[in-house]
Structure formats: C-alpha cells, structure tokens
C-alpha positions, 0 to 999 in steps of 0.5 A: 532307526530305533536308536537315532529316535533315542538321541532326538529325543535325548536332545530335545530333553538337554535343549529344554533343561538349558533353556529352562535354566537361561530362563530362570538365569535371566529373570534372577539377573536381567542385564538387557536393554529394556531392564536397563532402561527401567534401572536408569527410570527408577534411579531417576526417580529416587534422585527427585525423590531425594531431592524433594525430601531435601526442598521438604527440609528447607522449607520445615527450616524457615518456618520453623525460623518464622515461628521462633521470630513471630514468638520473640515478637509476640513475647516483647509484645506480652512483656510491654503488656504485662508492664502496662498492667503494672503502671503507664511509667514503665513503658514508652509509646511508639514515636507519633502515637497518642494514648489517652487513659482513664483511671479510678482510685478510691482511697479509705482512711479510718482513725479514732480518737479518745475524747473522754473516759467514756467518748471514742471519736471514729472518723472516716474519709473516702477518697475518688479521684477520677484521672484523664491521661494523654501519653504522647510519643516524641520519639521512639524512647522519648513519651511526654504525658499529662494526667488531670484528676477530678476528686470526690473527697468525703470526710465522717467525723463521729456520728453526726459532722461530715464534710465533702467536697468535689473538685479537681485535683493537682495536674502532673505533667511528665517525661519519659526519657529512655537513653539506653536501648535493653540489652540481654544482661542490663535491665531496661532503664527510663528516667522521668522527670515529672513537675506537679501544678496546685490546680486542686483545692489547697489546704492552705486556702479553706477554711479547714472546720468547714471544708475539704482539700482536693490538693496539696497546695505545693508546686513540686518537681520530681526526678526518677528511675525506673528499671525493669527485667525479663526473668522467664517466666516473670518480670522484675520491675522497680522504681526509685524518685525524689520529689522537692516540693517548693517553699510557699511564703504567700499563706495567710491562714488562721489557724488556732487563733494564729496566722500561718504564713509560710511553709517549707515541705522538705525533699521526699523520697520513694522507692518500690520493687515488685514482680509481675508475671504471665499467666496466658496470653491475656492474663498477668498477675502482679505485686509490689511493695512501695516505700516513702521517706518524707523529711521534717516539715516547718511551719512559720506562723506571725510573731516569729513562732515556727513548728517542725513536723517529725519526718516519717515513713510510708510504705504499702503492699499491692496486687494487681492483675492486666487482662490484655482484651485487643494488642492495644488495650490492656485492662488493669485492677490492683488493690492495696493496703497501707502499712503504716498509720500514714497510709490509707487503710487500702486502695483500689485502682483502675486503668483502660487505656485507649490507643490511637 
C-alpha cells in the first residue's frame, strides 16, 4: 500500500511538470481561436493604418502642388509690381480695366554766365509738372492711355529778374500693343506708339523777355520697344524710341530783331537699361540709366537767313523704389541726376496710381 501511495504521488508530480510545460508552451505560441481572431483584428487594423498614412500622403502632395501655384501667382503678381515702380510703359492692364494715375515731377536746372571780369550771372529754373493719367484696357495685351500735365515753371536770372508761369503742358496720348505672350527664354516685348499734342504754352508763341514756356511747341509722334525679364531675384528691363517732331512754318516771332518763321526739329532717339529688384514683398528697389541722341535743328528766319543748332546727346542716372501698399496700388519715388549739361541738375518723381 506504501508503494502504490509512492507512484500517486509520482504521477501527480509528472501530470503537474507536463501541464506546466503546455502552459507556458502555449503562451510562448498561442495558436487557438480567440488568439487568431485577435492576429486577424490587428492585421485589420494596420491596413487602415497604412492606408490612412497613404490618404495622409496625398493630401500633403496637393497642397504642396497649391502652394507652389498660389507662388507662381503671387510672384507674376510681385514682377508687374515691381514693373510699375519702374514706369506704367512696362506693364499692360487687364481687358475692361481703368486705372487713373497721378504724377509730381520736379526738375532743377542751374548755369551761370560770365558777363564781365568782375560780374558772374547765376540762373535757376525749377520746374513742377503735375500729371493726370488714364490707362485703359482695350484687350488683355492691348492698353490705350492719356497723360494731362498742369506745369509750374519758375525761372531766377542773377539776384533780381524772375519770371514764372503756370499753365498746362503738352497732352501725350498713347498705345500699348503686346503681340507676343512671355516665354521662359524671351524677354516680355511691348511696342508703343505714343503721339504729342502742343496743348502747353509754345516757346514760339511769348514774348521770351517777359515770359515762360509750359510746352514745346511741336505736334510729334513716337514708336518704341520695351522689353523686360525675370533674372530671379531681379528684373532686367530696357526701352528703345524714336520720336519725329513735325516741322512748324506758321511762326512769326522776333527774335533779335529778326522774325522767325519756321522750324524744323529733326528725329530724336532714346534708350534706357536698368535693373530693378524684390526686397520683400511690399518693397522694390530700382535703377536705370537713360540716354537721348537729338539730331541738328534748323531755324528759317525772313530774308532768307536759316541757322543750325549742333546735335547733342543726353543722358541720366536714376534710382527709384515701389512700395506695393494693397494688390492694386503700388507707390512709386525715384530720384535722378543729368549727366550732361542739357540735362537737369536733378529730378524727383512721384507716382500713386488708383485702379478700378
């Protein structure tokens, strides 16, 4: 009896030893159908987690495409900006758009003159045009425009003798054509035809002792290109014009004790180069050089007389800066000096443009 309590016990012993041993067995490789159902719930589970990671993907795509569209509108948006810092003839308006603009220009001009050993002659004229201007668009490439000047025109000779005059000055009327549409590798190209009426005071109409010009005297008409390209992060821009200032025979001034009576002006030329440049988002810097080539002028006087004026050049150097103040307006200042003795001694000019 004493034995067989030795093999229960020997047995129960073994019977614990494999039941341990399945325990642990089967929590180390669980294989029934509870742990199965829970493997199929987390594979479940990390295909929609992919998944969504994938959705994630996508959508971080198009708004990265969105981003990079609403820049390259922003940016031809900040190019036309910068444009209209640098001058209204390099940009055109949107078909069915008005934009009226108002300008300031002051001009200074000083010489002196030897009159005697002992006697210097100092003069100085300051010059204000005040300018109202209407862009209009025809099409898309296409902008006609006017510009009205009022001028205030003050002339100093030595200590005592001055003169002024104010009155309006010669209306310009111009268009705008843009054939082409820019490219990547071409510059944005806009021919202009442009036409000059003598609304001002003629110089060839006062009595010169007494009084002051406000305009030139001359009907011309003009034909130009201007060109303009995006070097990120600047803008290269540059013109090139001639202007044919029609002959005037219906003169009859005294002039020295002759009588003038008609005046041929001659072809004038002019070109400018500059580079103009971002530096946020409502600020632009710019600068330009400007150049003019005008050919001989003849004057015919009574008797049979006539006199040729020399041809001569101009040239000038200006800086100027926009600061973009709404999507639509853009403020614009620039300041320059003449090289040349034809030249004003410098200049300052003002632009605020207002669209609609």
């Amino acid at each position: 009896m004493k034995r067989n309590f030795v093999w229960m016990i020997l047995i129960i012993t073994v019977s614990l030893f494999i039941a341990q041993a399945q325990a642990q067995d089967q929590k180390q490789n669980p294989s029934g159908p509870e742990q199965k159902t829970a493997d199929d719930q987390k594979d479940v589970h990390q295909k929609i987690q992919d998944l969504q990671k994938q959705v994630d993907t996508l959508k971080e795509q198009g708004r990265t495409r969105e981003k990079l569209s609403q820049t390259a509108e922003e940016k031809a948006a900040q190019e036309k900006a910068i444009l209209s810092a640098v001058g209204r003839e390099y940009t055109l308006m949107p078909k069915g758009k008005l934009e009226l603009e108002y300008s300031l220009r002051y001009e200074y001009i000083s010489s002196s003159a030897i009159l005697s050993a002992t006697t210097v002659e100092a003069r100085a004229n300051h010059t204000i045009r005040n300018g109202i201007g209407v862009q209009y668009g025809l099409l898309n490439n296409l902008t006609v425009n006017v510009n009205v000047p009022f001028v205030y025109t003050y002339d100093k000779t030595g200590s005592s003798t001055a003169k002024d005059a104010t009155d309006m000055g010669d209306m310009t009327l111009g268009l705008d054509f843009q054939p082409f549409k820019s490219s990547g590798a071409w510059p944005t190209n806009t021919f202009t035809l442009g036409a000059v009426l003598p609304t001002g005071r003629s110089p060839y109409k006062i009595d010169r002792d007494t009084d002051l010009p406000t305009g030139s005297g001359f009907y011309a008409v003009s034909l130009g290109m201007n060109m303009s390209k995006a070097i990120d992060p600047a803008m290269l821009f540059g013109a090139l014009s001639a202007t044919y200032r029609f002959v005037r025979n219906d003169l009859d001034q005294n002039m020295d004790d002759a009588i003038l009576e008609r005046v041929d002006p001659g072809l004038s030329f002019n070109a400018a180069i500059g580079l103009a440049y971002s530096i946020s988002y409502a600020l632009s810097m710019n600068t330009q050089f400007q150049y003019g080539y005008n050919m001989s002028t003849k004057y015919s006087f009574t008797g049979g007389i006539e006199h040729n004026t020399p041809a001569y050049s101009t040239a000038s150097i200006g800086i100027g800066a926009g600061w973009r103040i709404s999507p639509k307006t853009t403020l614009s200042f620039s300041v320059g000096v003449g090289l040349t003795k034809d030249d004003p001694d410098f200049y300052f000019l003002f632009r605020l443009p207002f669209s609609f």
